[in-house]
N, C-alpha and C positions, 0 to 999 in steps of 0.2 A: 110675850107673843103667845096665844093660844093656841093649843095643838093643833085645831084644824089649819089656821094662819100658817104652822110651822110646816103644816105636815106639804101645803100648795106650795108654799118656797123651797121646799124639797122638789117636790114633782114638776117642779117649773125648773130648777137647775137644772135637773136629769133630761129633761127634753131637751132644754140646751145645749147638753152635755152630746145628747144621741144626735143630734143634727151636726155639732161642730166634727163629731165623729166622722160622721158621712163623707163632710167636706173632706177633712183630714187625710181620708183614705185615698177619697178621691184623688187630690195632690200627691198621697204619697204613690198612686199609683200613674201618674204622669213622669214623677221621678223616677220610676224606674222603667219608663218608656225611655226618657231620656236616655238612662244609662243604657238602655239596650240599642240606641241610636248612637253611642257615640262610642262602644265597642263597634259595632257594625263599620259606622263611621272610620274607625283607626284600623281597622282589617280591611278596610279598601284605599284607604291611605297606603296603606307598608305594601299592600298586594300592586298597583299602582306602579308607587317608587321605585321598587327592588322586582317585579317582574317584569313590566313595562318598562320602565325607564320615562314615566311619566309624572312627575312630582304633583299631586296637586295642593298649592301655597292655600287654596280657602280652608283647607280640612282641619289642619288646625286652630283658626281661629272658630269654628264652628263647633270645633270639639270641645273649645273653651264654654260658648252660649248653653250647649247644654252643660255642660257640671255646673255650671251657675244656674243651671233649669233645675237640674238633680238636686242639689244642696238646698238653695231655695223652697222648694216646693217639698224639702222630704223633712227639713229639718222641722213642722211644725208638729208629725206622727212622731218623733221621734220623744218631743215635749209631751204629747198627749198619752204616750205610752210611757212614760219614764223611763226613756230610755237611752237619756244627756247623761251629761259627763258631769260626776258631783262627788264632793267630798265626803265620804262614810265614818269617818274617824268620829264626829263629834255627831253627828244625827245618831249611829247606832247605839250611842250611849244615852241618847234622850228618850223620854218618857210620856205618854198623855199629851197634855196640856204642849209642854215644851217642845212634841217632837209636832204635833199640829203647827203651832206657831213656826218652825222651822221651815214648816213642809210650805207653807203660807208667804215665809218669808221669801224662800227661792223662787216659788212663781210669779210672784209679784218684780223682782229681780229681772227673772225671764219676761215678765211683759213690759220694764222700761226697755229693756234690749229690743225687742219685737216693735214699741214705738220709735226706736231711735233708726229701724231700718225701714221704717214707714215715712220717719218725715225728712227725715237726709235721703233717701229714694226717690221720693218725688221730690226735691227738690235738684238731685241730678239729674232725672230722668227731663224735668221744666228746663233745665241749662242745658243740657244736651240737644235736645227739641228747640230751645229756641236759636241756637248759633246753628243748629243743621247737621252736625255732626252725624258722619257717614260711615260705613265699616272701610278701613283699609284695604283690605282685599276683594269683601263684595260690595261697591259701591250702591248698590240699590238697598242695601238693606241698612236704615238708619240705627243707629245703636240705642237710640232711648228705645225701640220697641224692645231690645235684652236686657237695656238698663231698668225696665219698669218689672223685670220678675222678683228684684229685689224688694219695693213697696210689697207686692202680690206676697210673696213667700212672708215678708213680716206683718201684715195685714191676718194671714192667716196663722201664724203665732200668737197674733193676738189674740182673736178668736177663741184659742185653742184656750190661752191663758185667762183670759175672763171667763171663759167655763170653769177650770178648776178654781180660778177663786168664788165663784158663783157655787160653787159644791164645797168647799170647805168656807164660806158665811154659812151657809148653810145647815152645815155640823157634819158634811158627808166627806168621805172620800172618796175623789176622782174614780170612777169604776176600771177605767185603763190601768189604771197607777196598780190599783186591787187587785187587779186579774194579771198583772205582767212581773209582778214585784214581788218575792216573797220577805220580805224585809217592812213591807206598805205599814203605812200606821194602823194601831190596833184602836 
């Protein structure tokens, strides 16, 4: 490949790289909407309960939709930033070539995971949807609309995941990974 060819498959990762970023943020900044919706949420649950004497039985099922909203939607910033949960023992002792390969081999890892929550996702959220399935406690609210944050959050793992492998073909590394990691490959 000649430098100019190299140098565009560079600069075309990188933009990919800055756009999936965006999204990224994006999400991850919904999860922590969420989060702050379902403290609020459980501090008027217990205030409720234990002042009033008034239980309310949806709070907790709702408290559950969001942490499924949190997790979901935060876990793809989490990829994008290196910021999973990974084994150091045998990466810190790898070198160039070996520890690229490595770095390569775990994101690829994390995007069959990110495919398997995209197509087992919709296909509960299509089974859920098609028999009707209703929430227990708030009957108006169908559960494939929470079941489908699962496809959404691994959709956007994905995403995340084909940008860093788009930047290490490349011969780059991930700029998140670079900037949050002091360990990042050299």
């Amino acid at each position: 490949m000649s430098d100019d060819a190299h140098t565009i498959v560079q600069r075309t990762a990188r933009g990919f790289e800055a756009a999936v970023a965006t999204v990224s943020r994006v999400a991850a900044g919904l999860a922590a909407l969420a989060c702050l919706c379902c403290f609020t949420l459980v501090c008027y649950a217990i205030a409720m309960r234990y002042f009033f004497n008034q239980p309310q039985a949806w709070s907790d099922e709702a408290v559950a939709w969001l942490v499924t909203a949190a997790v979901m939607l935060a876990i793809p910033e989490a990829q994008r930033r290196g910021e999973h949960i990974g084994v150091d023992a045998l990466t810190e002792k790898l070198r160039g070539r070996s520890k690229r390969a490595a770095a390569l081999l775990g994101v690829v890892s994390v995007a069959a995971v990110a495919y398997l929550f995209v197509s087992e996702g919709l296909e509960m959220v299509q089974f859920t949807h098609m028999i009707g399935v209703l929430s227990n406690v708030l009957p108006d609210i169908p559960l494939w609309a929470v079941q489908a944050l699962v496809p959404i959050g691994g959709a956007l793992l994905v995403l995340v995941t084909v940008s860093q492998i788009l930047c290490h073909l490349a011969g780059l590394e991930p700029l998140s990974v670079r900037k949050t990691r002091p360990d990042a490959l050299e």
